[in-house]
C-alpha positions as CSV (number, residue, x, y, z in Angstrom):
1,X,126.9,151.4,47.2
2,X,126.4,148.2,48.5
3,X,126.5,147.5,52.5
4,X,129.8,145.8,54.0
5,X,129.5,143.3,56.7
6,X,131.7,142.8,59.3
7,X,130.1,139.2,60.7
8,X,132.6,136.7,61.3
9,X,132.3,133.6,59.0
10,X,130.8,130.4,60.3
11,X,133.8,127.8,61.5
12,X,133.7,125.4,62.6
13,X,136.3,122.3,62.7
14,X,135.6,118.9,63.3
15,X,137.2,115.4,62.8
16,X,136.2,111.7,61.5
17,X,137.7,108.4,60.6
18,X,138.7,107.6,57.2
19,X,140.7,104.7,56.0
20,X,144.1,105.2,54.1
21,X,146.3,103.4,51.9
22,X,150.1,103.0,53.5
23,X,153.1,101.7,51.2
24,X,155.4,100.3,53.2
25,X,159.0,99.2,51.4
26,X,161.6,97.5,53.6
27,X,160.5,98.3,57.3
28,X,159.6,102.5,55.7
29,X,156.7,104.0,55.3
30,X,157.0,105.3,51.6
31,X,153.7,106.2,51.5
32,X,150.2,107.0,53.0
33,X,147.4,108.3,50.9
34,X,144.2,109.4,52.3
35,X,140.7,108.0,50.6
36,X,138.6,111.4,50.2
37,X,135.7,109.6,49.1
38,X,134.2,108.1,52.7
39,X,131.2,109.7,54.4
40,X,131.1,111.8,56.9
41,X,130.4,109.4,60.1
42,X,130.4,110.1,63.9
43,X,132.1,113.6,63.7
44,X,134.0,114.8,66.8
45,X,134.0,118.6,67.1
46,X,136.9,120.3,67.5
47,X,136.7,123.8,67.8
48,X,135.2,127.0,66.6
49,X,131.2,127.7,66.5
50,X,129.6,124.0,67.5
51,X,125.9,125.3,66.6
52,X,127.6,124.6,62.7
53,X,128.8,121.3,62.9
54,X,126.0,119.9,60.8
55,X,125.0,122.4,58.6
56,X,129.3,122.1,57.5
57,X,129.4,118.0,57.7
58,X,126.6,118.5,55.3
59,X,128.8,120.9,53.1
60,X,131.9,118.4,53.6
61,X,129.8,115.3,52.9
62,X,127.8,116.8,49.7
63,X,129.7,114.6,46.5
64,X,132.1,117.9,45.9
65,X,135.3,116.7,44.6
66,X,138.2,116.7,47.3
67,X,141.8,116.8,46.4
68,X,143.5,113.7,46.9
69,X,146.0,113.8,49.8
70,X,149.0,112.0,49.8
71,X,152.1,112.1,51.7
72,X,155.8,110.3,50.9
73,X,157.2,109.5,47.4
């Protein structure tokens, strides 16, 4: 039977500039989309475990697909 571990995951969150695209129709906001596709550049930490901020920008910044976020009509 195989072990089970009870080790907290690495986490670690952290935070970087990227540019976005903002609709705005008569004075409103309609909408802002975020561009997934920018590098990882300057991260800030945030919280959690700090030794693992660049072992998970490398994850974040390694050409996986990100969902496209978008927010507004």
């Amino acid at each position: 039977m195989p072990e089970t571990t009870t080790q907290q995951p690495c986490r670690v969150v952290f935070q970087y500039l990227v540019p976005v695209h903002v609709e705005v129709e008569d004075g409103l906001v309609a909408c802002v989309s975020v561009i997934d596709e920018t590098p990882v550049r300057d991260p800030t930490f945030v919280e959690g475990d700090a030794s693992y901020l660049a072992e998970a920008v490398a994850a974040a910044d390694d050409g996986q697909d990100w969902p496209s976020w978008q927010f507004g009509t």
